[in-house]
C-alpha positions in Angstrom: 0.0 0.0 0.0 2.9 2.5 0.9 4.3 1.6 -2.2 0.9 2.7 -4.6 0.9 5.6 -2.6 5.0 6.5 -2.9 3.8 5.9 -7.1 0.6 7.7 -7.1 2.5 10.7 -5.1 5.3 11.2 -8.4 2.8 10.7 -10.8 0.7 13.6 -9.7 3.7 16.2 -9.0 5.5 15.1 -12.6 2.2 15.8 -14.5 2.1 19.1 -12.7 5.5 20.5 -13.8 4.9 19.7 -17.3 2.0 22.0 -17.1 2.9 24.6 -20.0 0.9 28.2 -19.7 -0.9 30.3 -21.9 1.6 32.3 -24.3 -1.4 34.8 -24.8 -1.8 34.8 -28.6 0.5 35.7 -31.4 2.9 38.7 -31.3 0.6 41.8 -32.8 2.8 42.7 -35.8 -0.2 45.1 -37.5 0.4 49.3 -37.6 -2.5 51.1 -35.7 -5.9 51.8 -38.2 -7.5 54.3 -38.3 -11.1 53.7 -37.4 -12.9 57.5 -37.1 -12.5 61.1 -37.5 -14.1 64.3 -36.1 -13.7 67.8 -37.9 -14.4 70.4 -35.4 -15.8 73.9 -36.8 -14.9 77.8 -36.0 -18.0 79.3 -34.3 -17.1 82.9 -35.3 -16.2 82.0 -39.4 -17.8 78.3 -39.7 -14.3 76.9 -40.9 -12.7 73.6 -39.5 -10.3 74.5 -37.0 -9.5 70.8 -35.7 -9.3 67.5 -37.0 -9.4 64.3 -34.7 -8.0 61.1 -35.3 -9.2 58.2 -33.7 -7.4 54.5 -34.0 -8.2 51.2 -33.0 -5.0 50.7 -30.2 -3.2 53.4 -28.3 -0.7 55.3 -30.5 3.0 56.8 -29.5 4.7 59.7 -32.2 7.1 58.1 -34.5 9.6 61.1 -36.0 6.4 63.2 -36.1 7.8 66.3 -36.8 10.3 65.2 -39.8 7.6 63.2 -41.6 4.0 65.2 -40.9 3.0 67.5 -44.0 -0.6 69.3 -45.3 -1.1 70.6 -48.7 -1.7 73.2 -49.5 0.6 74.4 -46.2 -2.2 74.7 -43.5 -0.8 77.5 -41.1 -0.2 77.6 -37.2 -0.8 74.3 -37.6 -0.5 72.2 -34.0 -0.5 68.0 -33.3 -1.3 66.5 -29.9 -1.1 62.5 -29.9 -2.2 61.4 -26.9 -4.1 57.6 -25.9 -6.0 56.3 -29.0 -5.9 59.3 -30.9 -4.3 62.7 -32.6 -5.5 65.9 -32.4 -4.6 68.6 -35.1 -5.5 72.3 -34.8 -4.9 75.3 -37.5 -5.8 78.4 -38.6 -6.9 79.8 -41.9 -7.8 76.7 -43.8 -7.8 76.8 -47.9 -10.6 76.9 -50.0 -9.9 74.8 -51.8 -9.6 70.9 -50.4 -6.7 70.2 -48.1 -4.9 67.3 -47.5 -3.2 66.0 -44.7 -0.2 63.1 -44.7 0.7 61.2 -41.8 3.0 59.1 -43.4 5.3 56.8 -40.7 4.1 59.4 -37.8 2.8 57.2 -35.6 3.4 53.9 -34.1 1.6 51.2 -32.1 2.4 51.5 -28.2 3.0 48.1 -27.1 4.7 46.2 -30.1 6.4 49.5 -32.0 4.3 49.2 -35.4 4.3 52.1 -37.7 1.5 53.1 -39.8 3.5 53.4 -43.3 1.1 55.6 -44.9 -1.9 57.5 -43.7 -3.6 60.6 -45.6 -6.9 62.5 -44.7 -8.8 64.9 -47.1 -10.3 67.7 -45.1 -12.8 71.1 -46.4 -14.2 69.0 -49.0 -14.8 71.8 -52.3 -17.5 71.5 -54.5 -14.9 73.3 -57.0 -14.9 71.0 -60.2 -11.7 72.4 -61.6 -8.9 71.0 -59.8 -6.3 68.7 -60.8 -3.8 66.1 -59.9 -0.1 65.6 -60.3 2.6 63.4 -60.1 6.5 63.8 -60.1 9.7 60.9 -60.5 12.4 62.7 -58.7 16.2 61.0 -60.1 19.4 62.2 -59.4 21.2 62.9 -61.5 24.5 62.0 -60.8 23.8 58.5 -59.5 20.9 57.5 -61.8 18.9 56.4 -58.2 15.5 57.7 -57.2 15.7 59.9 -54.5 13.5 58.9 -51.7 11.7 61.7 -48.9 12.6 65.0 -50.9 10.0 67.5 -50.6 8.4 68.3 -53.9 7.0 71.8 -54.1 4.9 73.7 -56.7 4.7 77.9 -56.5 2.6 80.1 -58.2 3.9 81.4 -61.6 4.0 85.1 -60.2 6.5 83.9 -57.3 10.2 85.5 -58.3 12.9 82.9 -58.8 14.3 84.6 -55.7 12.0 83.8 -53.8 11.4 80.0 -54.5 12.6 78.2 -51.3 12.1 80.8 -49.5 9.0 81.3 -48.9 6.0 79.2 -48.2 4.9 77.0 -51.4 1.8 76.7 -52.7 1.4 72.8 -52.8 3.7 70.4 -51.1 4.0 66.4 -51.5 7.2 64.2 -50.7 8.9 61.4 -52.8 8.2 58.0 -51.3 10.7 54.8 -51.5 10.4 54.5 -55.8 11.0 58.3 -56.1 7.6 59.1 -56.7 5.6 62.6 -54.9 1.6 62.4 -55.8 -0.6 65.4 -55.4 -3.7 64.6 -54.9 -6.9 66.5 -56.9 -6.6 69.5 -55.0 -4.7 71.9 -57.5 -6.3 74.6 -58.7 -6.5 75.2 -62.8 -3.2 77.4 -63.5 0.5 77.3 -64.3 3.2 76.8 -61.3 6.7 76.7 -60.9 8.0 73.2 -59.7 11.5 72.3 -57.3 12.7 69.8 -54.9 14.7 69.7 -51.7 16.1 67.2 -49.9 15.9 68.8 -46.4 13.7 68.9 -43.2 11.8 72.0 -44.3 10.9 74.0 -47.6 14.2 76.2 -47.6 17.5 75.4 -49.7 20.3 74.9 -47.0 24.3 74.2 -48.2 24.8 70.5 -49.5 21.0 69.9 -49.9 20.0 68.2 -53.2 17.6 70.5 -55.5 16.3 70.1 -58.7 13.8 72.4 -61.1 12.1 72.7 -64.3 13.1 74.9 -67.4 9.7 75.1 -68.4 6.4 75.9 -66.2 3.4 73.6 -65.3 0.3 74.1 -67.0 -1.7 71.9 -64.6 -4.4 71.7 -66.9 -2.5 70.4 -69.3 0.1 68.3 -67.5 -0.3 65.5 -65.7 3.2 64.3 -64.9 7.3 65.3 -64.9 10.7 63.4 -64.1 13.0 66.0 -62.4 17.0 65.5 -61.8 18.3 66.6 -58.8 21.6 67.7 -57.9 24.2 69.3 -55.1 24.8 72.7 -56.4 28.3 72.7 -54.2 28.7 69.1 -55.8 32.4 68.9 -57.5 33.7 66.1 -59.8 37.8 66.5 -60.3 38.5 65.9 -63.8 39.8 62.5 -64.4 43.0 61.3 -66.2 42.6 57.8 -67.4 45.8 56.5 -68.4 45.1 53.3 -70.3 47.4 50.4 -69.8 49.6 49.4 -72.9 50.3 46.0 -71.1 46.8 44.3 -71.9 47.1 42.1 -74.6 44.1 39.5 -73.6 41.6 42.3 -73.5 38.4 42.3 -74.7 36.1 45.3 -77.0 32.4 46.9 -75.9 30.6 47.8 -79.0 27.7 50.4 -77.7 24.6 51.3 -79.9 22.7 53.9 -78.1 20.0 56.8 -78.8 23.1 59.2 -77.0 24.2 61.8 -79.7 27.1 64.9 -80.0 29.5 65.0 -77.2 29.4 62.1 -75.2 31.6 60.5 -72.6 31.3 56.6 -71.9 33.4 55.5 -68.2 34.0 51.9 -67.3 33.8 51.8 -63.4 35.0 49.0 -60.7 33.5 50.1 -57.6 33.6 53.7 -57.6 36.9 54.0 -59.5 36.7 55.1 -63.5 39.2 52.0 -65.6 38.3 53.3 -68.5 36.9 56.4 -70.1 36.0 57.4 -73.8 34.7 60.7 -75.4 32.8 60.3 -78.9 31.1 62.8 -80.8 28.3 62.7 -83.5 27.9 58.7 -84.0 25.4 56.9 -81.8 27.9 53.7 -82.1 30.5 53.7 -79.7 33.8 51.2 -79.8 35.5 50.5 -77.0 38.9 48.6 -77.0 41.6 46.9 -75.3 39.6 46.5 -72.0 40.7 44.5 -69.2 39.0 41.4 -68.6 36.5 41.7 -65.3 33.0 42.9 -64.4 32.1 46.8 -65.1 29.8 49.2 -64.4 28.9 51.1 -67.6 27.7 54.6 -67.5 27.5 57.7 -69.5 26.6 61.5 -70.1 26.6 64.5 -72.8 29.5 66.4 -72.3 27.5 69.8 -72.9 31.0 72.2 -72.0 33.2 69.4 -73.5 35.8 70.0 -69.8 35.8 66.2 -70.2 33.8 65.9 -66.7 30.4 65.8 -65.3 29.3 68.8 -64.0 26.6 69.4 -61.5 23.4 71.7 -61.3 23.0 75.8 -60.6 19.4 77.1 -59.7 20.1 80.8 -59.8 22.3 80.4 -63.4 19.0 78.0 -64.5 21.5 75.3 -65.4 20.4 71.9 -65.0 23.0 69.3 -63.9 24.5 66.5 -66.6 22.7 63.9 -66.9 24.7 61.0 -65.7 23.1 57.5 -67.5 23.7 53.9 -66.2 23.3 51.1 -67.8 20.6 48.8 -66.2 23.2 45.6 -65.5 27.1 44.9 -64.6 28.5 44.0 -67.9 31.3 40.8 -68.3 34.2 42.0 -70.3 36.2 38.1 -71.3 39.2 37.9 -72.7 39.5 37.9 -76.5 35.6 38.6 -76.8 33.6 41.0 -78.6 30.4 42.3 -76.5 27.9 43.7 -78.4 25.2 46.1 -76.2 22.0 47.8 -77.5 21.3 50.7 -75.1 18.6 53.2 -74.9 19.1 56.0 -72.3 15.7 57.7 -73.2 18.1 60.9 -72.7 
């Protein structure tokens, strides 16, 4: 009997510490949503003065101030996040309909999840005439697309002087493919159009800019690419001194839509091997190259100082156009490579 008992007595306590508990659910891994909103009016002018966001989870800032925007620029313009919600206030809202962009402002409390992309429409218009637009921002140098630069249209009457330096008259910002959307809230005119790669809407030393030689007829135009550029940007001239020692080279044959002066490099890393200037032939031959993998890239040579040169806003000189082709390229010893390549310069 002691024995049964001395058995019964292990069996119960080993069952007990094999006893596993709850691991409360799965790990919450979804941004906060938005799930209502309250527009508050002005007693004394009947405008909306506040907007309230409401989500479905308590809510902490996430880079707030870097990333929140309105367009057209709404003006004393005030954010309180607080619980489960946000609160906005303003002053003087526009006419016509006003956006808001919340873009990776906010984040879950508990877990850290950022809401990616949030926009709001507030003082709906019953204005018929306004239009949408949408901008690829590229640099020019490196050929990539140039992600969270602010993307600003001014009125036509706005000096040159004053353009980023003053407040725009619509704003929107490049996301992670390069592209800035305004959304139909543009009224029917003709605007100049810039970029800046800063915090705010004024041009600061080393910031990249970009512009457009011609104006926007918004009624007209729907989309532009711009190429942006570091006005204080320099590019030493380079001396390629080709090696006479190669003798199981290889040769590039190019046939491109690039025409007059043009300049063709050959690039390991960041370091030029190899560069060519051609003028007036859209076939360019390339010889005696060293066996190895290559970047290829290439620009007009508009000055012919046998280097790129970058951008000036105030001299209304755009930067060279620096084009890469799309892959690495395999240069093999004793081999001929034959590339078809349009730039859509």
């Amino acid at each position: 009997m002691k024995l049964y008992f001395s058995i019964l007595t292990t069996l119960i306590f080993s069952s007990c510490a094999n006893i596993v508990p709850p691991t409360g659910g799965a790990k919450d891994s979804q941004p906060p949503q938005l799930i209502n909103s309250v527009e508050i009016l002005n007693k004394q002018n009947n405008q909306i003065e506040k907007v309230i966001l409401f989500f479905d989870e308590k809510i902490v800032e996430h880079q707030f101030v870097g990333n929140f925007y309105s367009s057209p620029p709404l003006e004393d313009l005030n954010y309180n996040v607080k619980s489960k919600s946000v609160e906005l206030t303003f002053k003087n809202i526009s006419e016509s309909n006003n956006w808001i962009f919340l873009d990776n402002c906010i984040k879950d409390l508990n877990e850290g999840n950022i809401l990616n992309s949030l926009d709001y429409q507030i003082a709906n218009s019953t204005d018929d005439t306004l239009y949408s637009f949408h901008v690829e921002l590229i640099n020019s140098f490196t050929g990539e697309k140039e992600k969270n630069s602010w993307v600003i249209l001014y009125n036509d009457s706005v000096s040159d002087s004053q353009i980023f330096n003053v407040l725009p008259s619509y704003i929107s910002k490049t996301n992670e493919n390069g592209i800035a959307k305004f959304k139909d809230n543009i009224k029917l005119g003709k605007y100049q159009i810039g970029s800046l790669s800063g915090s705010d809407y004024i041009y600061h030393e080393e910031e990249l800019t970009s512009f457009s030689d011609n104006l926007i007829n918004i009624e007209v135009d729907s989309s532009i690419v711009l190429y942006s550029f570091n006005p204080l940007q320099k590019i030493d001239s380079i001396e390629i001194i080709k090696d006479s020692t190669i003798i199981k080279g290889g040769r590039l044959t190019l046939k491109t839509d690039l025409s007059d002066v043009v300049i063709v490099q050959l690039l390991k890393g960041k370091t030029v091997i190899l560069q060519e200037q051609f003028e007036n032939t859209r076939n360019f031959n390339l010889k005696n190259i060293a066996t190895g993998e290559y970047t290829l890239r290439a620009f007009h040579d508009e000055n012919g100082n046998g280097y790129w040169d970058t951008g000036n806003f105030t001299e209304k000189k755009q930067a060279e156009r620096m084009c890469y082709y799309p892959e690495k390229i395999t240069i093999r010893e004793n081999w001929d490579l034959e590339l078809s390549w349009i730039t859509k310069e």
